[in-house]
N, C-alpha and C positions, 0 to 999 in steps of 0.2 A: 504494500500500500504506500505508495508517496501521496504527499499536499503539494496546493499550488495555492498559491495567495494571491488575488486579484482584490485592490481596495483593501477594504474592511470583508473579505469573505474568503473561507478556506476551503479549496473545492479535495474532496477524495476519488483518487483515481487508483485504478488497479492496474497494472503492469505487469505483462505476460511476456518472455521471450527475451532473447538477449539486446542489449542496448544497441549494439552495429548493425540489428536488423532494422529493413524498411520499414517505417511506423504505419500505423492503421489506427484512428482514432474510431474507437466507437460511440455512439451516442445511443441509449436508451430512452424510451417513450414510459407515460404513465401508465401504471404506478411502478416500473421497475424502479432498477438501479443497474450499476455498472456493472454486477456478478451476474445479471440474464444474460450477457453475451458470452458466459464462460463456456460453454459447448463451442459455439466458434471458435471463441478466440483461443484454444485449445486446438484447432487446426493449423488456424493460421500458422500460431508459432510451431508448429511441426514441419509446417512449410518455409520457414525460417523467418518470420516478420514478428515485427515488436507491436502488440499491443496495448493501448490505452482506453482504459472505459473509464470514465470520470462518472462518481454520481455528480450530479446536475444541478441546476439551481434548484435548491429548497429541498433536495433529497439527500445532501451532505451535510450534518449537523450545524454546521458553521458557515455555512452559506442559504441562510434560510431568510431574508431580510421581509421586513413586512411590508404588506399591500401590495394591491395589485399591479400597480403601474411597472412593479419592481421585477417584473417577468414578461417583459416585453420579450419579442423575440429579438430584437437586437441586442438588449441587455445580454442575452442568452449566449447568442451569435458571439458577442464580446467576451463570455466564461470559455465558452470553446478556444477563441483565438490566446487567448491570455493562458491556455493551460499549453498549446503547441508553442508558441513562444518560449514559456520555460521548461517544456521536457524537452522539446524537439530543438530550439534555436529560434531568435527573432526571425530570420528570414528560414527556415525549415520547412518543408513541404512533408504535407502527411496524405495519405488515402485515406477518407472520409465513410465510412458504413454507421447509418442511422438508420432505426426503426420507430416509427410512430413519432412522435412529437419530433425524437430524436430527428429521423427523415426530415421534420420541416427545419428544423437546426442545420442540416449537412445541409437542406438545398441554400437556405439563405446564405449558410459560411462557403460555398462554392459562387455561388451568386457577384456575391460582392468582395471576396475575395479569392478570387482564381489564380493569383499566383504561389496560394498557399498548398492549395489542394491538385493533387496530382491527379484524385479519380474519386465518382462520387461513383456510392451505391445507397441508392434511396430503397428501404422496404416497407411497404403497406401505403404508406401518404406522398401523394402527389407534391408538386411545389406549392406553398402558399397561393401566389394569384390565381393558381389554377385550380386551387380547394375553393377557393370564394367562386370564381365564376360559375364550377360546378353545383355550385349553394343554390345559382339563379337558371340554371339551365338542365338539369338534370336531376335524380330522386335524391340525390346525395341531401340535401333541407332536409327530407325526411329522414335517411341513416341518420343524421347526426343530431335528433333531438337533444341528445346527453349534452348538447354544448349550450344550448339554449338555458336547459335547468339547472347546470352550473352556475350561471352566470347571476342567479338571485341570493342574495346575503344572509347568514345563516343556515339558512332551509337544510343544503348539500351539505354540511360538516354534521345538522342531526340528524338524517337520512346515513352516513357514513361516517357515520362518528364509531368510534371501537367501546367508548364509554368504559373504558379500565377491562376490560376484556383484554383476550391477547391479539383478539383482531375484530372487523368488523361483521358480521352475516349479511349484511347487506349486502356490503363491497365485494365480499364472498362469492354471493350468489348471480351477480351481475358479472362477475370478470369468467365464472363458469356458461353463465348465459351465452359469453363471447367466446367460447371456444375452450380457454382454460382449462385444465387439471384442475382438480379439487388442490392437490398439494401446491402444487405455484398457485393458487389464486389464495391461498390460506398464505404461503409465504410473504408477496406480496400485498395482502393488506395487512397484516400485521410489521411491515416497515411503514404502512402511516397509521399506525394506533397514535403514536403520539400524536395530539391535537394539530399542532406546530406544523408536524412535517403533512398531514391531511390539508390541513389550509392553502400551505403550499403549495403541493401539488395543484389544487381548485385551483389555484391563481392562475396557474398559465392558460389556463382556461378563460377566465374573467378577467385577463391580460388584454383577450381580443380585439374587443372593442375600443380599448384604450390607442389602440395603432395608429399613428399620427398619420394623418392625410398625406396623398399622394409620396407613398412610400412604397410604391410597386416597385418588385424587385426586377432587378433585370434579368436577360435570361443568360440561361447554364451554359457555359463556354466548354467546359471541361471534359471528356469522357463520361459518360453518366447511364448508370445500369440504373433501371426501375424495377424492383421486384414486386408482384403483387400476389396475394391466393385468395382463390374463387370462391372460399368459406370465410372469406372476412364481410361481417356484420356490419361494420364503422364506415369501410368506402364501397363504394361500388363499381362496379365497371365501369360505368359510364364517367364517372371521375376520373378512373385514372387511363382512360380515351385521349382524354386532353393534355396530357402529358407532355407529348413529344413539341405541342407547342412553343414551349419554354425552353426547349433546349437545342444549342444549337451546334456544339459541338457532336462527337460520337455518342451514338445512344445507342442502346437495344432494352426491349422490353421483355419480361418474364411472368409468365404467368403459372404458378403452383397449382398442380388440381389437387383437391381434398384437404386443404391445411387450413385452420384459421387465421385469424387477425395475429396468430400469436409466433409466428415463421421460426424466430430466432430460436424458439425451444421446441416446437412441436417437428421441425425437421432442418437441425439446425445441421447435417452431413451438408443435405444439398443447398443451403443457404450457402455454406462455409465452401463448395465448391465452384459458386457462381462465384461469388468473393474471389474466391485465387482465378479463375478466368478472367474477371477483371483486372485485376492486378498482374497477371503475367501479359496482358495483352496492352495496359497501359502501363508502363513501370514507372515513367518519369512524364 
């Protein structure tokens, strides 16, 4: 486990594989943490690459800061680059693999900084502009009610609150609904029993709306793989249709049959195999 200190906030990253090897930053979605990508990143480094899974803003004890404004996604975008700066080097280039939230993290930190990232691999979420336009053009408004009833003060923290429990039955029963194991959807809500880090997590959610005007991102220059499976709940095809719009360098898209929303653990060989075909086909 090493920290990285950006500001007042200490992010925990896990580190896989020897330091000489090519890095691979991971990013995790809600409600993981940086140990869901431990199946992967257990390949990678067998393939010889260095892994970095950071928990994330408000999911590292000490980087939990309050309100919502506080989890913007640039904020976010900003914890990513501030951790590759000091494991990797100010000017160091990493390979970027995000899932879920994580994914819109990897596409914004490719986005607006493409000379950091060597290759993106986005799984489950489309880029940001292209989850909103899908919002207005497609059923994806209706997958995504969960964001809408996040988005109201208190209600979701007593709805998903663990109330001294060792986790929530709620959050339990909803992360099972999406695909989930009983045991990872028990693991991970029990990393937000604490009130604290629950809140948290909500915020990047009730972050959304706070996204300062005309802050469309630009599109993807880089190499960029899409991963999606056709048992995810959250997007829908038709979201991640529009995809390829945004991106303008090398893409290919992938589509998992029979997996859920949950790729990274429910089949995490062939996730960890598209990953090294990315990477051996963009190195640099």
């Amino acid at each position: 486990m090493l920290t990285v200190t950006r500001g007042n906030l200490t992010f925990d990253v896990h580190e896989h594989g020897s330091a000489d090897g090519v890095p691979v930053l991971l990013l995790h979605g809600f409600p993981q943490r940086g140990t869901a990508w431990d199946g992967v990143a257990s390949r990678l480094v067998t393939a010889g690459y260095r892994t970095l899974a950071p928990d994330q803003r408000g999911y590292s004890p000490c980087a939990r800061p309050r309100g919502r404004s506080a989890y913007r996604l640039s904020e976010i975008v900003g914890d990513a680059l501030a951790i590759v700066d000091v494991l990797v080097g100010p000017s160091g280039r990493v390979h970027v693999v995000g899932h879920d939230w994580g994914a819109a993290v990897g596409w914004s930190l490719a986005a607006r900084h493409p000379d950091r990232v060597r290759s993106l691999t986005a799984v489950s979420v489309p880029p940001p502009p292209v989850y909103v336009q899908s919002l207005l053009t497609t059923r994806q408004a209706f997958a995504s009610w969960y964001i809408y009833a996040l988005q109201l003060p208190v209600l979701p923290e007593r709805l998903l609150g663990a109330r001294g429990r060792p986790f929530s039955p709620a959050l339990v029963a909803a992360l099972q609904r999406s695909g989930q194991s009983r045991a990872a959807a028990e693991r991970d809500a029990a990393g937000l029993a604490d009130p604290a880090a629950l809140t948290a997590a909500i915020n990047w959610y009730r972050a959304l709306p706070t996204r300062p005007s005309g802050s469309q991102e630009p599109p993807v220059a880089v190499p960029t793989q899409f991963v999606w499976s056709d048992g995810d709940t959250a997007i829908t095809r038709q979201a991640t249709e529009l995809t390829h719009q945004h991106v303008t360098g090398p893409f290919r898209y992938v589509e998992l049959r029979g997996v859920s929303h949950w790729i990274l653990e429910e089949a995490p060989d062939q996730l960890a195999q598209l990953v090294l075909d990315q990477l051996g086909e963009h190195p640099s």
